[in-house]
Biopython code that builds the backbone (N, CA, C, O; Angstrom):
import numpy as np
from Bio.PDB.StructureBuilder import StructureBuilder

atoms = [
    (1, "UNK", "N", (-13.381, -51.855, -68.083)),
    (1, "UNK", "CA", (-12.618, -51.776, -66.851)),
    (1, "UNK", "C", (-13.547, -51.295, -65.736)),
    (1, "UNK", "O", (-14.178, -50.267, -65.983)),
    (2, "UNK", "N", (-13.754, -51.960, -64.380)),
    (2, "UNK", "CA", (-14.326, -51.584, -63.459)),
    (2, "UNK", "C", (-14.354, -50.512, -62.475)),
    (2, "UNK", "O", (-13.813, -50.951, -61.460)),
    (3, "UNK", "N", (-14.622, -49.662, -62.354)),
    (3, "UNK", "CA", (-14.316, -48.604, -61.255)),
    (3, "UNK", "C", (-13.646, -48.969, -60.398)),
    (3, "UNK", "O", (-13.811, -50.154, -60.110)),
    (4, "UNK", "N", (-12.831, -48.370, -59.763)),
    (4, "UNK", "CA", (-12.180, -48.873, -58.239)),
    (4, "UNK", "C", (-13.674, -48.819, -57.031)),
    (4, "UNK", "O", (-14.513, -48.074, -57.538)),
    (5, "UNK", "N", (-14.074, -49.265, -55.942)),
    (5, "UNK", "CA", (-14.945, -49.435, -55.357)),
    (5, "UNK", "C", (-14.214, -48.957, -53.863)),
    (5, "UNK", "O", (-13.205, -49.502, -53.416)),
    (6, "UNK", "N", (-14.887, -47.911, -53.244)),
    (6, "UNK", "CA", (-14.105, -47.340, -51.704)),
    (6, "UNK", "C", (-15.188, -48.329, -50.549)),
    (6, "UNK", "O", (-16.050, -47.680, -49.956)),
    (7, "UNK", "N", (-15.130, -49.412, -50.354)),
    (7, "UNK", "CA", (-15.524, -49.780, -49.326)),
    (7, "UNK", "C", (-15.668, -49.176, -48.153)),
    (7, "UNK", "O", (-16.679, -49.196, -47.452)),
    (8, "UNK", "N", (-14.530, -48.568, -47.907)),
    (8, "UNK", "CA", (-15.120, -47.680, -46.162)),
    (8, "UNK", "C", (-15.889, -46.335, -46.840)),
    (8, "UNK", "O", (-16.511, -45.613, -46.061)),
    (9, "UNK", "N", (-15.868, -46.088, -47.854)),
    (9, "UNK", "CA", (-16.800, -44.778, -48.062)),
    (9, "UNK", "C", (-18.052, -45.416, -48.300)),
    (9, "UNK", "O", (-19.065, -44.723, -48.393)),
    (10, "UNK", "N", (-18.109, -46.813, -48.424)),
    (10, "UNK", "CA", (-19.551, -47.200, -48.874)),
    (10, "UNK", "C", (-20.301, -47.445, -47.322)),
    (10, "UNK", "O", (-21.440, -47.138, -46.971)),
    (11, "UNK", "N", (-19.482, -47.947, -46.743)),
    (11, "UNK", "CA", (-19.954, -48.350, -44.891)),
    (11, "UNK", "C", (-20.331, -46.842, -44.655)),
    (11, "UNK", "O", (-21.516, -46.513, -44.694)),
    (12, "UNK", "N", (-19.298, -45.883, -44.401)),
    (12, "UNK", "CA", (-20.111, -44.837, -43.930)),
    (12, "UNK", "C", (-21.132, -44.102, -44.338)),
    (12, "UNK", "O", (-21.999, -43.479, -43.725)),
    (13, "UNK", "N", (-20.944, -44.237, -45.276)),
    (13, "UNK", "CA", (-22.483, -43.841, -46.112)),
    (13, "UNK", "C", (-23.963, -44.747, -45.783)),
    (13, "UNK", "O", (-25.102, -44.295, -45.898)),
    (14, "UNK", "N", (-23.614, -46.030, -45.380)),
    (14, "UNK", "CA", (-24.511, -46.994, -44.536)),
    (14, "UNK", "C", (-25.042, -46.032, -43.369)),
    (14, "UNK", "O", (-26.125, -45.484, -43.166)),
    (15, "UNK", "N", (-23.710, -46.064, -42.628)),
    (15, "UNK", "CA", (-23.540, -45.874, -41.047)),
    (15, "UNK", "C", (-24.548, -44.476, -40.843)),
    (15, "UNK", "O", (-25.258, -44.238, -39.866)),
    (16, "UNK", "N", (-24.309, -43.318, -42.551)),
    (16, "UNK", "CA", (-25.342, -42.330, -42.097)),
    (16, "UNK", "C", (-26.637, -42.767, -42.324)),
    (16, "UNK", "O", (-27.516, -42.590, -41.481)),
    (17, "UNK", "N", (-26.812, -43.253, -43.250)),
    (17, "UNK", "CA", (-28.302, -43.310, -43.721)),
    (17, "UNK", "C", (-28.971, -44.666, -42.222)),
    (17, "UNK", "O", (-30.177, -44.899, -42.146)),
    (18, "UNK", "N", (-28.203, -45.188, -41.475)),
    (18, "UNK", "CA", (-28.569, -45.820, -40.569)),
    (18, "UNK", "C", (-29.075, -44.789, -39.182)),
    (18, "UNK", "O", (-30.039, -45.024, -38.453)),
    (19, "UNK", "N", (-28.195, -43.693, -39.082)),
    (19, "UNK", "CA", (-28.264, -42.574, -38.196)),
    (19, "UNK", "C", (-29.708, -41.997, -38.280)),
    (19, "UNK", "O", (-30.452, -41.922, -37.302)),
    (20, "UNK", "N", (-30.122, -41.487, -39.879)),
    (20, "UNK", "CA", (-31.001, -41.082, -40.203)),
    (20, "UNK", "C", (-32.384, -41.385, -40.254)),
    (20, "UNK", "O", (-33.371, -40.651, -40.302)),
    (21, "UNK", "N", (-32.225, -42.902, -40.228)),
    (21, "UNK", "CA", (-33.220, -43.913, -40.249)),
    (21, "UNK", "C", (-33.678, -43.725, -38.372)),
    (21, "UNK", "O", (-34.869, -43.637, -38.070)),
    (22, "UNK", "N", (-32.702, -43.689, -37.400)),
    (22, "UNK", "CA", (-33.181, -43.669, -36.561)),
    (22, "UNK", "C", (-33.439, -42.376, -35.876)),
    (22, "UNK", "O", (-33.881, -42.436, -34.729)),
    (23, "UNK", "N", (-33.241, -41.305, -36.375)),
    (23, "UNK", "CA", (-33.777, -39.982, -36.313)),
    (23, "UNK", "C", (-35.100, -39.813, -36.811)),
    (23, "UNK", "O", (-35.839, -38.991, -36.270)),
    (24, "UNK", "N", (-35.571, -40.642, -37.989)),
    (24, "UNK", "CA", (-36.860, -40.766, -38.399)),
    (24, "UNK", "C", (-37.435, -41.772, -37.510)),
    (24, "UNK", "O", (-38.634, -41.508, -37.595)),
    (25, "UNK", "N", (-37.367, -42.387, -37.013)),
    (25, "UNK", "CA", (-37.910, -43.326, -35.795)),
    (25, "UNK", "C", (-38.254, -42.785, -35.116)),
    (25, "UNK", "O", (-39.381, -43.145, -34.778)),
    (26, "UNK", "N", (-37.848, -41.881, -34.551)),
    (26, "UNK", "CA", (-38.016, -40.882, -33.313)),
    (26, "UNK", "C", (-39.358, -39.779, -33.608)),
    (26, "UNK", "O", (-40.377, -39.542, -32.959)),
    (27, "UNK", "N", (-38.975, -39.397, -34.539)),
    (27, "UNK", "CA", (-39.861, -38.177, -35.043)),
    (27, "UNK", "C", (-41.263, -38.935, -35.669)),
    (27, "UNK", "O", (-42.336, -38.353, -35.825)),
    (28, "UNK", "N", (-41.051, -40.093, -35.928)),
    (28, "UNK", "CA", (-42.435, -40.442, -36.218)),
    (28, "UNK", "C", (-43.123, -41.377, -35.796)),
    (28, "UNK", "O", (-43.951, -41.930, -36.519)),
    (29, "UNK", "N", (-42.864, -41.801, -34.284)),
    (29, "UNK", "CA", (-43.087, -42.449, -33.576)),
    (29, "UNK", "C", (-44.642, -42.039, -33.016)),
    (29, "UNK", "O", (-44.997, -40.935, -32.603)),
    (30, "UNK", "N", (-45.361, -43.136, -33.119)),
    (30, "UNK", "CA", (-46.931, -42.926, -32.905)),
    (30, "UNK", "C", (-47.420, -42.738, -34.297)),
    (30, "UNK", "O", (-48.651, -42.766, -34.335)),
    (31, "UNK", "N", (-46.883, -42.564, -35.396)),
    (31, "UNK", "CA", (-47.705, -42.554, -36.711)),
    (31, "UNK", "C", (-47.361, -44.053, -37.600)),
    (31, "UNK", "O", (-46.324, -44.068, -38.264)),
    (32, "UNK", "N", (-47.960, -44.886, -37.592)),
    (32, "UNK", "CA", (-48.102, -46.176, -37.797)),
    (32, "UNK", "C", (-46.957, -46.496, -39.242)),
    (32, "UNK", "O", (-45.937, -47.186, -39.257)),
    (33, "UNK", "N", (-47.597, -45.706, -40.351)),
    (33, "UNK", "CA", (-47.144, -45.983, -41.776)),
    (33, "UNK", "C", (-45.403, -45.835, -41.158)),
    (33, "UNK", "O", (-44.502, -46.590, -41.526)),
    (34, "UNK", "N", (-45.225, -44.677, -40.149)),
    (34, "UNK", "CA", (-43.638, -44.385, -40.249)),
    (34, "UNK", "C", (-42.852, -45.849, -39.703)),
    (34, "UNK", "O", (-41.967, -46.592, -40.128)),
    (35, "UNK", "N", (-43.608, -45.784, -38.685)),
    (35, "UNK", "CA", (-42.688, -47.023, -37.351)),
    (35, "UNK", "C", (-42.936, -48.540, -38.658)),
    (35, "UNK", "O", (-41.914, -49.218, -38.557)),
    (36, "UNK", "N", (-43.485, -48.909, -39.271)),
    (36, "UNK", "CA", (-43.896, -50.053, -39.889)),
    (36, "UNK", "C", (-42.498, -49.864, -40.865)),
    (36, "UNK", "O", (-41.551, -50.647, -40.792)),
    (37, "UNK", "N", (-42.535, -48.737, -41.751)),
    (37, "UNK", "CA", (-41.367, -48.708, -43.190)),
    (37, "UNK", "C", (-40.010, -48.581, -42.435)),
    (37, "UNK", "O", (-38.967, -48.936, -42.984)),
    (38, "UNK", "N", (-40.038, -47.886, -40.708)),
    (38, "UNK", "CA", (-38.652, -47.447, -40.540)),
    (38, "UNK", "C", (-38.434, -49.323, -40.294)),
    (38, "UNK", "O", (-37.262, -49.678, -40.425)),
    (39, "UNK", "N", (-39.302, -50.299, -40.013)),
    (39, "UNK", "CA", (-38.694, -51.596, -39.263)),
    (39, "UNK", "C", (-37.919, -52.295, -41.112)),
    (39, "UNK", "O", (-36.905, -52.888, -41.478)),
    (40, "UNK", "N", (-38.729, -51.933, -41.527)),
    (40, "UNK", "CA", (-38.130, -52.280, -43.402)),
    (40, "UNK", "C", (-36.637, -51.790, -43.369)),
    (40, "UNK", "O", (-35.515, -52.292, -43.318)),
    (41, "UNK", "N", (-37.246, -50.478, -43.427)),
    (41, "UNK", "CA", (-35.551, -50.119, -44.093)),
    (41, "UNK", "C", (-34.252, -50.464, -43.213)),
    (41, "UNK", "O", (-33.124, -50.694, -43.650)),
    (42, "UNK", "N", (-34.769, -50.442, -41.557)),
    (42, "UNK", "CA", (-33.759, -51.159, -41.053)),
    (42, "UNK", "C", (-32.809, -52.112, -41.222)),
    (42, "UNK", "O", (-31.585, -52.210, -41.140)),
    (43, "UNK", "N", (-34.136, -53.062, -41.593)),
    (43, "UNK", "CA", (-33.594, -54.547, -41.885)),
    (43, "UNK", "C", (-32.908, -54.504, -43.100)),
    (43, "UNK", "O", (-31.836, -55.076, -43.297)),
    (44, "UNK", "N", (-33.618, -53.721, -44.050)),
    (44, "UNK", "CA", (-32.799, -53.835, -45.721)),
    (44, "UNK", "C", (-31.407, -53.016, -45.500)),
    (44, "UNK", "O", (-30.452, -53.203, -46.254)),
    (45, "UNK", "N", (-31.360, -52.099, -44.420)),
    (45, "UNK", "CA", (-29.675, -51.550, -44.065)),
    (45, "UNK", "C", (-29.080, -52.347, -43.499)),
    (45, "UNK", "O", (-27.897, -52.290, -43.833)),
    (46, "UNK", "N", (-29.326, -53.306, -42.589)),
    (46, "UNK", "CA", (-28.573, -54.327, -41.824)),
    (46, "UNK", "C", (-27.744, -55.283, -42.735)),
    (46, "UNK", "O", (-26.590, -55.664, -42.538)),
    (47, "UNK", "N", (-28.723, -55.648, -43.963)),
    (47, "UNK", "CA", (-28.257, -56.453, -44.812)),
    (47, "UNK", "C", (-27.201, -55.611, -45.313)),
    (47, "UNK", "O", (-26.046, -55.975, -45.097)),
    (48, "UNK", "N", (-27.359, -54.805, -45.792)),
    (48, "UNK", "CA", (-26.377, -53.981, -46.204)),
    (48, "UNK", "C", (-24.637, -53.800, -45.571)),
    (48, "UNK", "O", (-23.554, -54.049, -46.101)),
    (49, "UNK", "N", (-24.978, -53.303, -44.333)),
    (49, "UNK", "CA", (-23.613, -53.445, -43.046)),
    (49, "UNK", "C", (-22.969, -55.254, -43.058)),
    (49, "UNK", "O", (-21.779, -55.566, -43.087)),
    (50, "UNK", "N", (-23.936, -56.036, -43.032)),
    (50, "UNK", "CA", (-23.544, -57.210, -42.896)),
    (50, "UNK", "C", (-22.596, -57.734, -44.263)),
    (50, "UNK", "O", (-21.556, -58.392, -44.253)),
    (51, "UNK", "N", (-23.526, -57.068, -45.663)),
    (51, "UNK", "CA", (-22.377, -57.092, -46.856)),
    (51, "UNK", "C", (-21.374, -56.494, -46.995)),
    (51, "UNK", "O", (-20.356, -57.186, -46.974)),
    (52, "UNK", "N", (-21.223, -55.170, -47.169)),
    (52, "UNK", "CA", (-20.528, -53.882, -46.651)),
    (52, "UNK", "C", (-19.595, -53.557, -45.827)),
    (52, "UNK", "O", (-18.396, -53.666, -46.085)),
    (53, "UNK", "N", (-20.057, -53.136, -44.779)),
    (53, "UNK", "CA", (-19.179, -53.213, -43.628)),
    (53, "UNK", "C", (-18.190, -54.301, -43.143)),
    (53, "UNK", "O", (-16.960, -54.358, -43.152)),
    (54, "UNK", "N", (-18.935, -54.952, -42.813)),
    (54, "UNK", "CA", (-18.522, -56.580, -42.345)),
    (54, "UNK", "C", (-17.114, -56.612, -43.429)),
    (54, "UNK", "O", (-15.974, -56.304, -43.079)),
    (55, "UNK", "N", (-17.394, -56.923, -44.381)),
    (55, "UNK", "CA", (-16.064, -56.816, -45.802)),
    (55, "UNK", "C", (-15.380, -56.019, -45.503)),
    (55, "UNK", "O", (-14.261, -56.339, -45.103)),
    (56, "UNK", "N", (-15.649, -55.052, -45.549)),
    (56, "UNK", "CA", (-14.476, -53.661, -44.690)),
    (56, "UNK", "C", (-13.448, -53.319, -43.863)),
    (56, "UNK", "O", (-12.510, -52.543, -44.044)),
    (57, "UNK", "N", (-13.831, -54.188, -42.673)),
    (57, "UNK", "CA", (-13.634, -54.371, -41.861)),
    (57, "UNK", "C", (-12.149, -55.256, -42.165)),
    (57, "UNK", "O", (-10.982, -54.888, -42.027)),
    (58, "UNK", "N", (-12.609, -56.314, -42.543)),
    (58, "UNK", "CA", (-12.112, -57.605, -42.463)),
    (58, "UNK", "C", (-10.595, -57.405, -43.726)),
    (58, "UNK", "O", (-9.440, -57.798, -43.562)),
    (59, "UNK", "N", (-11.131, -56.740, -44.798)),
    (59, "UNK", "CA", (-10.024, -56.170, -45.744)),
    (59, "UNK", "C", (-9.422, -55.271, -45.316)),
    (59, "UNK", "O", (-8.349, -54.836, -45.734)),
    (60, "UNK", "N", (-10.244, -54.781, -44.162)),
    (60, "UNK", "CA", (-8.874, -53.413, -43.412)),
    (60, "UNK", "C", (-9.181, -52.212, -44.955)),
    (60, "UNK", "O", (-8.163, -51.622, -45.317)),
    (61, "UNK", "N", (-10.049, -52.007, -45.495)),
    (61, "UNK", "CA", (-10.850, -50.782, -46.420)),
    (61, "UNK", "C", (-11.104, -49.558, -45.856)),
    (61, "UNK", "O", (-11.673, -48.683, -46.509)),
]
sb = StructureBuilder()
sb.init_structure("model")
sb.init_model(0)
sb.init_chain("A")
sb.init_seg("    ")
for serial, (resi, resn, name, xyz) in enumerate(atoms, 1):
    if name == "N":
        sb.init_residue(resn, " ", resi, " ")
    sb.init_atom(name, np.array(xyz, "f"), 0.0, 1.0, " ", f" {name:<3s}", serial, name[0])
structure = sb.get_structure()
C-alpha cells in the first residue's frame, strides 16, 4: 500500500529550498564554483515546481 503523498507540503518544501538557493546566490556572489552550482540547482528546482507545484495547484492540494 502506498503512502498518502501531501502535495502542497511537497511545493512548499520546494518553495523553501528555492528561497534558500537564492540566499546562497547572494552570499556567494563573486565566488565562481557558487554562482555556476547555484544556476544547476535552480534549474533542477524549477523542474521540480513545474512537476510539483504546477500538479498542486491544478488538484487544488
Amino acid at each position: 500500500m502506498a503512502a498518502q503523498v501531501n502535495l502542497r507540503e511537497i511545493a512548499n518544501a520546494i518553495s523553501n529550498i528555492m528561497q534558500e538557493v537564492d540566499k546562497l546566490k547572494e552570499m556567494g556572489s563573486g565566488i565562481k564554483c557558487v554562482e555556476m552550482n547555484v544556476v544547476r540547482m535552480s534549474a533542477m528546482i524549477k523542474m521540480l515546481e513545474l512537476d510539483i507545484t504546477d500538479v498542486a495547484d491544478v488538484l487544488g492540494a
